[in-house]
C-alpha positions as CSV (number, residue, x, y, z in Angstrom):
1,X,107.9,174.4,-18.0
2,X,105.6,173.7,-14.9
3,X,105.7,175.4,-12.0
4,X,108.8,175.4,-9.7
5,X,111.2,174.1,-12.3
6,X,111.2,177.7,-14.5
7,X,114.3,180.1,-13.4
8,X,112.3,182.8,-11.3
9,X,111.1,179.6,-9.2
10,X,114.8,178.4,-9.0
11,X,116.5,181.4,-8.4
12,X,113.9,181.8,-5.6
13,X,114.7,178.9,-3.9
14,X,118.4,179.5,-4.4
15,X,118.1,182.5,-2.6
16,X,116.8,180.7,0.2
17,X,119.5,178.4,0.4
18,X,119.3,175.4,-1.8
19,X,122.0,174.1,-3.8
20,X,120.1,171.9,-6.2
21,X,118.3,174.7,-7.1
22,X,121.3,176.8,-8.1
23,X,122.8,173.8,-9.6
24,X,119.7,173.6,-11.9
25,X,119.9,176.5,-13.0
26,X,123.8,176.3,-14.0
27,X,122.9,173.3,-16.1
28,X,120.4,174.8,-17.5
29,X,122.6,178.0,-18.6
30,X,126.2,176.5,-18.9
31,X,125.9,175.7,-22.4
32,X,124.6,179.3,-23.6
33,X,127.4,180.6,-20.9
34,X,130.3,178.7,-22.0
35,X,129.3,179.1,-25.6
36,X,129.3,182.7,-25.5
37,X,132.6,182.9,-23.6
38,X,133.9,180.6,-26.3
39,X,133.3,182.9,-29.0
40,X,134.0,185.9,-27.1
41,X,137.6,184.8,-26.3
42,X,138.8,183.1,-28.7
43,X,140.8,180.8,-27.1
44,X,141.1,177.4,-26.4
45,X,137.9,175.9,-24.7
46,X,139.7,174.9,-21.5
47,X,140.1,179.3,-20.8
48,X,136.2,179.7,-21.8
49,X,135.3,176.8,-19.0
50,X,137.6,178.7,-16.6
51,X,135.6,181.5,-17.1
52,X,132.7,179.9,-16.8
53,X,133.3,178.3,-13.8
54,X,134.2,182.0,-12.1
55,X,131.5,183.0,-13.6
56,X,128.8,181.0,-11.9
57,X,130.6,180.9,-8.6
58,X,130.7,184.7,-8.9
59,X,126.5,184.2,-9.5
60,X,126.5,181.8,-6.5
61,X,127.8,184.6,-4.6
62,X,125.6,187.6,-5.7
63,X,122.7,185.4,-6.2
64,X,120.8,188.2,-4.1
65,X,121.4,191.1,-6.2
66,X,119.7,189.6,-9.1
67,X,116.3,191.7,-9.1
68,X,114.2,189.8,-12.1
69,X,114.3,186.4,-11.7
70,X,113.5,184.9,-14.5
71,X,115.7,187.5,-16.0
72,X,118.8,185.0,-14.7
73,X,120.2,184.0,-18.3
74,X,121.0,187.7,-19.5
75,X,122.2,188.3,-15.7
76,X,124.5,185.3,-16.1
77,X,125.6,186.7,-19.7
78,X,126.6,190.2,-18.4
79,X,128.6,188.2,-15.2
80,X,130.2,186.5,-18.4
81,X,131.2,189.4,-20.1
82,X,132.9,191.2,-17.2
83,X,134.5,188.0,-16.3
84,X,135.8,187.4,-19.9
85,X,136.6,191.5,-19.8
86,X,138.8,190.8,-16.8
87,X,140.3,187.9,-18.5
88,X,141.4,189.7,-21.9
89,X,142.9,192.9,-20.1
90,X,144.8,190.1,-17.9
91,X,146.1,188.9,-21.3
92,X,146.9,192.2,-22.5
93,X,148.9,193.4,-19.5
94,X,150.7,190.4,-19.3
95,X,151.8,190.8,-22.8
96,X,152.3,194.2,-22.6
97,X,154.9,192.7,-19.0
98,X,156.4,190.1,-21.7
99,X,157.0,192.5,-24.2
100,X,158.6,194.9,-21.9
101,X,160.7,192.3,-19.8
102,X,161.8,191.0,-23.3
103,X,163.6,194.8,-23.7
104,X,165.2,194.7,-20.2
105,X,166.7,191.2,-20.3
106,X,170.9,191.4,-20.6
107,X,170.7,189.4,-24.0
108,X,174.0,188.7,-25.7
109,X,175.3,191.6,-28.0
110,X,173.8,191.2,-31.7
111,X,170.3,189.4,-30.7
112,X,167.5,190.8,-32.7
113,X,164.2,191.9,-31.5
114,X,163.4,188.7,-33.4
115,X,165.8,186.6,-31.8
116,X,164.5,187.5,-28.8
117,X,161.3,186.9,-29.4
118,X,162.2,183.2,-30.6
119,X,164.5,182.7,-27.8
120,X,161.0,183.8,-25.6
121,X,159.0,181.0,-27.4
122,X,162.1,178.2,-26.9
123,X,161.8,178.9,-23.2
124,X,158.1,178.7,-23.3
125,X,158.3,175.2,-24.8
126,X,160.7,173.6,-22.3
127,X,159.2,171.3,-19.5
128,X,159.2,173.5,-16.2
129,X,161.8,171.8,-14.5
130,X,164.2,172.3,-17.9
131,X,163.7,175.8,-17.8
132,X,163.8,176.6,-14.0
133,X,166.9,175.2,-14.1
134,X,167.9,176.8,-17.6
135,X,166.6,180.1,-15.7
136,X,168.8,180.1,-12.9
137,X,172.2,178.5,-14.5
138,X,172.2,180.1,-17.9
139,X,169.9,184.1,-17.5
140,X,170.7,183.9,-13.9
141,X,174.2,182.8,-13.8
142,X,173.8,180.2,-10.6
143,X,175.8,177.3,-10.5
144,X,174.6,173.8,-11.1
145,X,174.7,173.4,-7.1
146,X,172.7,176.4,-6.3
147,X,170.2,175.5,-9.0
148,X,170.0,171.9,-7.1
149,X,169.5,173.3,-3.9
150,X,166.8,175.2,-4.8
151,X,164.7,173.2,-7.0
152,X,165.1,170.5,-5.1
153,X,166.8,167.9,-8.0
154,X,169.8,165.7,-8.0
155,X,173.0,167.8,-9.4
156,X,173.2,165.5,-12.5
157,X,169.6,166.0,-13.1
158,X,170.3,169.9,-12.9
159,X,173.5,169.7,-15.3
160,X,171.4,167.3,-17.8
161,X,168.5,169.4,-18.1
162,X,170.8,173.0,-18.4
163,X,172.5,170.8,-21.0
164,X,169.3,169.7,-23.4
165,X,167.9,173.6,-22.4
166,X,170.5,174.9,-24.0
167,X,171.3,172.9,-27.4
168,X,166.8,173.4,-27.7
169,X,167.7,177.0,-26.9
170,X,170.3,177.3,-29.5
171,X,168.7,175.2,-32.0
172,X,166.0,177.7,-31.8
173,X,168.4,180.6,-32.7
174,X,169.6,178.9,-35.9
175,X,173.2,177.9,-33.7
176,X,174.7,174.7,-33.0
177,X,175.6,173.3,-29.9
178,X,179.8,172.4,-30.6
179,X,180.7,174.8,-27.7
């Protein structure tokens, strides 16, 4: 590397306020950066260029405190790892909220843990607007009317989507939908 295109050089001329500089420097560490936080989450790539992403605005932003220079790539990495830190206790207390709103919820009498669980992953896998409106008309007990009102869709649209929520919803629980 000649002079002024190694990382001390760029980091020194990001410092003083040039965003080509800094923006060498992220492509010249993005693929060590995003490959580590792909391995370390172990989730789907999209998550690991999230983190990536908050990771280098995050350097952007404490550019200053750096003190090597040409130390930048493991001061990246260890931005990285908090970042992918936050990310996985994020993960964890919002299971650990799932898991605990999945005790509280008035289910019918007779629904297993299981049951639950599966009725959990059914919901996950309507489209949004399906289960907002399952949300409010079926756990929430809202008419079709309210539920229009508030998300903003035609009544019929509302009644058609609580409809197809429930049969996948039932369907999921091993019933059928002759009610």
């Amino acid at each position: 590397m000649g002079e002024g295109t190694d990382d001390a050089a760029l980091v020194h001329r990001a410092r003083a306020g040039s965003d080509a500089a800094f923006g060498q420097l992220v492509a010249r560490h993005q693929g060590v950066v995003r490959g580590f936080l792909r391995r370390t989450l172990g989730g789907g790539w999209a998550e690991a260029d999230d983190v990536a992403q908050e990771t280098f605005l995050a350097a952007w932003g404490a550019l200053r405190s750096l003190k090597d220079p040409a130390g930048v790539r493991s001061w990246l990495l260890g931005i990285a790892w908090r970042k992918a830190q936050d990310r996985m206790r994020g993960a964890r207390r919002g299971a650990a909220r799932d898991r605990a709103w999945l005790e509280t919820i008035d289910a019918p009498s007779g629904l297993s843990h299981e049951d639950r669980l599966a009725l959990a992953a059914a919901m996950a896998e309507l489209a949004p607007d399906v289960r907002a409106a399952v949300a409010l008309c079926l756990a929430d007990g809202w008419s079709h009317a309210e539920a229009a009102l508030a998300l903003g869709l035609p009544l019929g649209t509302v009644k058609s989507h609580v409809a197809r929520g429930r049969a996948r919803l039932l369907k999921a629980l091993g019933g059928s939908d002759d009610a």
